[in-house]
C-alpha positions as CSV (number, residue, x, y, z in Angstrom):
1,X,0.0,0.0,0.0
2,X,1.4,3.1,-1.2
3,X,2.1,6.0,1.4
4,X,-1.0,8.0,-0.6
5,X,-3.6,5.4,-0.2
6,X,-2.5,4.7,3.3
7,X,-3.7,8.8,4.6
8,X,-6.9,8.1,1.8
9,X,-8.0,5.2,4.5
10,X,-7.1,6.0,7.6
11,X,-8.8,9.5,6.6
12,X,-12.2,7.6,5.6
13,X,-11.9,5.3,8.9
14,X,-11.8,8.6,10.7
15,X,-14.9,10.3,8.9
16,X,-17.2,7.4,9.4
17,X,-16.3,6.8,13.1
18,X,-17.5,10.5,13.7
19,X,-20.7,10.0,11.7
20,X,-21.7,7.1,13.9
21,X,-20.5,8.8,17.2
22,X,-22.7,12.3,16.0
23,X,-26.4,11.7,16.0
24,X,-28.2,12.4,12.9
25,X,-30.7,15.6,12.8
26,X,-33.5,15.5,10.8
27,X,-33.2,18.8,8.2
28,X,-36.9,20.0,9.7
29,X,-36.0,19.8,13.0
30,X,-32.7,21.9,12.9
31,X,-35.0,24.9,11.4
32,X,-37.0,27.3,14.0
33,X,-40.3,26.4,13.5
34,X,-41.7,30.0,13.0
35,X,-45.5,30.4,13.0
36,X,-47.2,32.4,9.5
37,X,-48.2,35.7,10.4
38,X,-45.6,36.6,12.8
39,X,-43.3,38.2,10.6
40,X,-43.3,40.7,7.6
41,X,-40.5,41.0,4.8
42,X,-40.3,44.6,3.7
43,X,-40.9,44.7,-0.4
44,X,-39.0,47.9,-0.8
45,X,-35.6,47.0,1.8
46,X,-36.1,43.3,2.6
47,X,-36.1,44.0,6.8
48,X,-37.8,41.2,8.3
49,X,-40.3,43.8,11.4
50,X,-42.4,42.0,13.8
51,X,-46.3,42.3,12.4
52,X,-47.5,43.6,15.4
53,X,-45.2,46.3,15.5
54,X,-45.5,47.1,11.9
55,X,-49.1,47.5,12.6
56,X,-48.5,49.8,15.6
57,X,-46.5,51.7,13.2
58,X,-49.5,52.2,10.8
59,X,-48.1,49.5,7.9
60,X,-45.1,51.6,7.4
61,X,-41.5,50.1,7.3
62,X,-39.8,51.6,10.8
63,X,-36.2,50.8,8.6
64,X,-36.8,52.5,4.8
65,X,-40.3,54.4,5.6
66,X,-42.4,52.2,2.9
67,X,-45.5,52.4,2.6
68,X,-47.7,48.8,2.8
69,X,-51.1,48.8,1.0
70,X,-54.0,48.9,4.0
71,X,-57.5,48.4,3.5
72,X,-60.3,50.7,3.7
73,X,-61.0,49.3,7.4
74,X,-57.7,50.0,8.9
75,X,-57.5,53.3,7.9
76,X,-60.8,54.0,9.2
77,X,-59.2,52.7,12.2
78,X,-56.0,54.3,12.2
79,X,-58.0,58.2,12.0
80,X,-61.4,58.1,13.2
81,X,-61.8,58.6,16.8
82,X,-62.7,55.4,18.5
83,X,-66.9,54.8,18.7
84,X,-67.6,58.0,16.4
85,X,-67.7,56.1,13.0
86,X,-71.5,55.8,11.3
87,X,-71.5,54.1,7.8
88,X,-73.2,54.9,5.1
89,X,-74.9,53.3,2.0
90,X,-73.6,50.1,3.2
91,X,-75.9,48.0,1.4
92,X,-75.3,50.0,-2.2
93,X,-74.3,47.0,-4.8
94,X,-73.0,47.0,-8.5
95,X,-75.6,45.5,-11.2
96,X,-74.5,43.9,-14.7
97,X,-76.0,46.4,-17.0
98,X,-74.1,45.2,-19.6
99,X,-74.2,41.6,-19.3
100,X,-70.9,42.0,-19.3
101,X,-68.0,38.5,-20.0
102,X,-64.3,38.9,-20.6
103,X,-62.9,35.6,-18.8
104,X,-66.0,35.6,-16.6
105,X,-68.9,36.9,-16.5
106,X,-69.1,40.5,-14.4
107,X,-71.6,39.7,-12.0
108,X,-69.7,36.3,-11.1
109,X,-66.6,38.7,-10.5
110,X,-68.6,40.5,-7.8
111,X,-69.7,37.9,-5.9
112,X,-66.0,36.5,-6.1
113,X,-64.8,40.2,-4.8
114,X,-67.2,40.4,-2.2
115,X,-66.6,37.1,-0.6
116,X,-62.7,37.5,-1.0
117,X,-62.7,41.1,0.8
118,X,-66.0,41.4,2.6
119,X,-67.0,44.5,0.8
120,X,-70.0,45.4,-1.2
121,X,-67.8,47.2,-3.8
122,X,-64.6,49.0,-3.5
123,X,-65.4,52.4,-1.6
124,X,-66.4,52.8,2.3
125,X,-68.7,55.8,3.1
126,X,-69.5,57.4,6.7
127,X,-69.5,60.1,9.0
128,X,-67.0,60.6,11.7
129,X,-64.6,62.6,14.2
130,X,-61.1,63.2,13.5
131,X,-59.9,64.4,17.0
132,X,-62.8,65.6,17.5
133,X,-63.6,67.2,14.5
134,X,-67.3,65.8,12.3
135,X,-66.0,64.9,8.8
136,X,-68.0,63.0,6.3
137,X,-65.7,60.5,4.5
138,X,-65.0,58.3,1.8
139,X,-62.4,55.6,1.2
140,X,-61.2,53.5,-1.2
141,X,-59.9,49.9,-1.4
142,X,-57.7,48.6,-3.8
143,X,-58.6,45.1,-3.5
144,X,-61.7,45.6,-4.5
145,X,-61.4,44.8,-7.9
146,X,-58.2,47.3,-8.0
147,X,-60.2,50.2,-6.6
148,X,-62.0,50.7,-10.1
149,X,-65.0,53.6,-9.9
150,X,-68.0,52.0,-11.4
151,X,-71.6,53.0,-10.5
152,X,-71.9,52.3,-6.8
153,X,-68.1,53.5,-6.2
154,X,-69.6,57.1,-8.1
155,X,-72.7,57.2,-6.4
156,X,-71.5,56.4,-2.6
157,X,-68.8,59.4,-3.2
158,X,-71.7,61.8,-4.4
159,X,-74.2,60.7,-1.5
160,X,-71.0,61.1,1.3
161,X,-70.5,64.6,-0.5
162,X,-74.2,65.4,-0.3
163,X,-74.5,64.8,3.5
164,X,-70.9,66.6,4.1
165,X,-73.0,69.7,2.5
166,X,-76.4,68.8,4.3
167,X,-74.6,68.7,7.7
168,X,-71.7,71.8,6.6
169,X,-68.8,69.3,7.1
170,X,-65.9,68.9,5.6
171,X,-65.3,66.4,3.4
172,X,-62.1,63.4,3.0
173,X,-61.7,61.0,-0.1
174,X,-58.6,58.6,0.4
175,X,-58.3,57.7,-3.1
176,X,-56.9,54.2,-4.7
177,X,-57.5,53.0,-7.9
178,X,-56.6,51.7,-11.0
179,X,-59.5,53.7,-12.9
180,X,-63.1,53.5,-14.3
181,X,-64.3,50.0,-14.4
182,X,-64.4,48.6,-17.7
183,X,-66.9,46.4,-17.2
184,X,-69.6,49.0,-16.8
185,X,-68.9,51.2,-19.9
186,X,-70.0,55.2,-20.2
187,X,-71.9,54.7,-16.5
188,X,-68.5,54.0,-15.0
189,X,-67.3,57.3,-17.2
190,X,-70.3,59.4,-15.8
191,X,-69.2,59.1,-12.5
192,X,-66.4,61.4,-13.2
193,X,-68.7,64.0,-13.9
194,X,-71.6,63.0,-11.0
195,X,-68.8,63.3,-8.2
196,X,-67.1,66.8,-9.9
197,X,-70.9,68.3,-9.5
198,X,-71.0,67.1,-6.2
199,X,-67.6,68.3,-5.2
200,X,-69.1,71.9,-6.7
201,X,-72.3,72.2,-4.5
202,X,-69.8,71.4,-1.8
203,X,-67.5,74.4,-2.3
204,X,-70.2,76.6,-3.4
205,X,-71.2,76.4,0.7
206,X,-67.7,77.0,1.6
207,X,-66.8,73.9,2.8
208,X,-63.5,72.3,3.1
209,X,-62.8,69.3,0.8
210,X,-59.0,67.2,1.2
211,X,-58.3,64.4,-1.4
212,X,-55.2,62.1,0.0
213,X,-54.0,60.1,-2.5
214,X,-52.5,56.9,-1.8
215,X,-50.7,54.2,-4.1
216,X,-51.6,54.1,-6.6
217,X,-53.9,56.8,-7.7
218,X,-54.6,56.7,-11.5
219,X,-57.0,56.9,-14.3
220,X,-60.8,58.4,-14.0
221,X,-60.5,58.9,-10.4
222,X,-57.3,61.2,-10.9
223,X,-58.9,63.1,-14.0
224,X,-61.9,64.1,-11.7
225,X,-62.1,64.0,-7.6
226,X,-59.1,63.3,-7.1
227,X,-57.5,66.7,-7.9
228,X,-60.7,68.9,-7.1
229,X,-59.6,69.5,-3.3
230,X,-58.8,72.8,-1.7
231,X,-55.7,70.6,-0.2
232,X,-54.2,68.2,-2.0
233,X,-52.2,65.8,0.3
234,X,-50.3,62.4,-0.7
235,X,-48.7,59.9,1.1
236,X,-44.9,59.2,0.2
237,X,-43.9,57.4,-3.1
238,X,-47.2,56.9,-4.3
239,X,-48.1,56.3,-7.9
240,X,-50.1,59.2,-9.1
241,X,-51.5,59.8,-12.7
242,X,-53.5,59.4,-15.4
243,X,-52.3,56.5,-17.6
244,X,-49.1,54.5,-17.9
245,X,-45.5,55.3,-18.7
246,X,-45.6,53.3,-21.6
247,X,-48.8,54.7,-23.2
248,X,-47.3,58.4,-22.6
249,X,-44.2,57.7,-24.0
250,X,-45.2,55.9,-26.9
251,X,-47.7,59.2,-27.7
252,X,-45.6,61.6,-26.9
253,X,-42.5,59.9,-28.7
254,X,-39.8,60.6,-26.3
255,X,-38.9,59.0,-22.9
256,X,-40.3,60.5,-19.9
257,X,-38.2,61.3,-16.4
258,X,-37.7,58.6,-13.7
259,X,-40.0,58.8,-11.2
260,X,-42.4,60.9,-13.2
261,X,-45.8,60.0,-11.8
262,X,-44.4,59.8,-7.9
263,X,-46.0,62.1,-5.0
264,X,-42.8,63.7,-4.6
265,X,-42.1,64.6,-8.5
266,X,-45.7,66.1,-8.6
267,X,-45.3,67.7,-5.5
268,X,-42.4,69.3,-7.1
269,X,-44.3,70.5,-9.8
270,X,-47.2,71.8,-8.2
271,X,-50.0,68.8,-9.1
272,X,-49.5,67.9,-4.7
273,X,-49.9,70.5,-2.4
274,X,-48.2,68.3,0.0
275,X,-47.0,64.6,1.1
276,X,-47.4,63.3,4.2
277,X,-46.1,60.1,6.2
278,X,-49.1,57.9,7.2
279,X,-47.6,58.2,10.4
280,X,-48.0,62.0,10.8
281,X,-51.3,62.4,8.5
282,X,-54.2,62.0,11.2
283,X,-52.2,65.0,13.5
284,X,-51.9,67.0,10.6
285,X,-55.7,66.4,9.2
286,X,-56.7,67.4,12.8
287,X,-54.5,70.4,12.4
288,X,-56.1,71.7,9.1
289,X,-59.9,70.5,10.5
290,X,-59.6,72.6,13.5
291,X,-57.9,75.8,11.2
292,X,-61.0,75.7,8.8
293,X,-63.8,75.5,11.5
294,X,-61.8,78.7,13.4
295,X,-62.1,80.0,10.2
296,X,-65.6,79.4,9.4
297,X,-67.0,80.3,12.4
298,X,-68.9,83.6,12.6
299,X,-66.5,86.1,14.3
300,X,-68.0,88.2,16.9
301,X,-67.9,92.2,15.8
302,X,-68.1,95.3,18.2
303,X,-70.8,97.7,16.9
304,X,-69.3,100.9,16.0
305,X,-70.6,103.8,16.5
């Protein structure tokens, strides 16, 4: 036996002496068994945050400041005083007027969207307090059939508005949404101009109206109420516009800037009249609520003589 083979064995004799002394571990049981729901991985930075403290924090990453999606619920929650919420039009529901099929029929696509988010359609409507301030309020949810504004979406805005202008409150629209819903032709399209009317009776009795625009913000709902308000607010690095990069740049022939369509591009260019952190935009609401009711109130004159 060569001098080579002789380390090659003695070497082998060695390695399977410690396998038998060392107890095998099954692969499953060396991994931390981690419950789901626990933890959240950050799309924009990748930090791994404890859910419940990401949901103390509003849905916004405490490492990078992203922004998650939240649903019309929680941020309902995360402004309205606690006990002071009163829905309205809860029971408003789309119809098929156009017996309308792509890859399914659209009524089947309603009943699929209201049993996968609990809504009726993709807009929450109420009255409320903001620290102790009544505003009537509207708010969208994107998972409703990507926030689309058919019918019931247009008429639950105009009703909210209606009652904010009844009742002489000011009036909030957190908007999200991919556009007008297809599926529903020109009535989808007429909403646009149903909800601009209503925006108009409501500033014609001096009355405060605030659109925040959240990501993303696009299509009919940005060509109408969306950009009506006296104050314009949007959260951080939200997509705001009309229609996509691609369609612009292919009609206007010539690439467009990076970052184009963000709240802080628009902000820049005076389509935002500010952006806000979630985490700052209830104290800041309350701010401008209490301002406009000082404002509105009827100041007491001396007589002069």
């Amino acid at each position: 036996m060569s001098l080579f083979d002789w380390f090659a064995e003695t070497r082998s004799r060695a390695s399977e002496a410690y396998r038998r002394k060392t107890p095998t571990l099954n692969q499953d049981s060396q991994e931390r068994e981690i419950p789901d729901g626990l933890w959240h991985k950050c799309s924009s930075c990748g930090t791994l945050t404890y859910v419940k403290d990401l949901t103390t924090n509003l849905m916004v990453c405490p490492e990078c400041g992203h922004h998650n999606q939240v649903n019309a619920y929680e941020r309902i929650a995360q402004l309205i005083d606690a006990g002071t919420w009163l829905e309205m039009d809860a029971e408003l529901t789309s119809c098929d007027p156009l017996v309308f099929k792509d890859r399914k029929p659209y009524s089947d696509r309603i009943k699929e969207y209201r049993q996968k988010t609990g809504l009726s359609d993709g807009v929450i409507t109420g009255i409320g307090k903001i620290d102790g301030c009544d505003v009537a309020m509207a708010v969208m949810d994107f998972r409703f059939m990507g926030g689309s504004m058919g019918s019931v979406v247009g008429e639950k805005i105009t009703r909210m508005l209606e009652t904010a202008t009844a009742k002489g409150f000011p009036a909030l629209i957190f908007c999200a949404s991919g556009g007008a819903r297809m599926q529903e032709g020109i009535l989808s399209l007429m909403q646009m101009a149903k909800t601009s009317a209503a925006l108009e009776r409501h500033r014609q009795s001096s009355l405060l109206y605030i659109p925040i625009l959240t990501n993303p913000t696009t299509g009919g709902v940005t060509a109408s109420f969306a950009m009506l308000g006296d104050i314009i607010i949007a959260e951080p690095k939200a997509l705001i516009g009309f229609t996509g990069r691609r369609v612009i740049e292919q009609t206007l022939k010539q690439k467009i800037p990076e970052g184009f369509q963000s709240s802080e591009y628009l902000l820049d260019h005076g389509f935002v009249d500010v952006v806000v952190p979630r985490t700052k935009l209830k104290q800041n609401l309350a701010m401008i609520l209490k301002m406009h009711l000082q404002n509105s109130q009827p100041q007491n004159t001396p007589n002069i003589i």
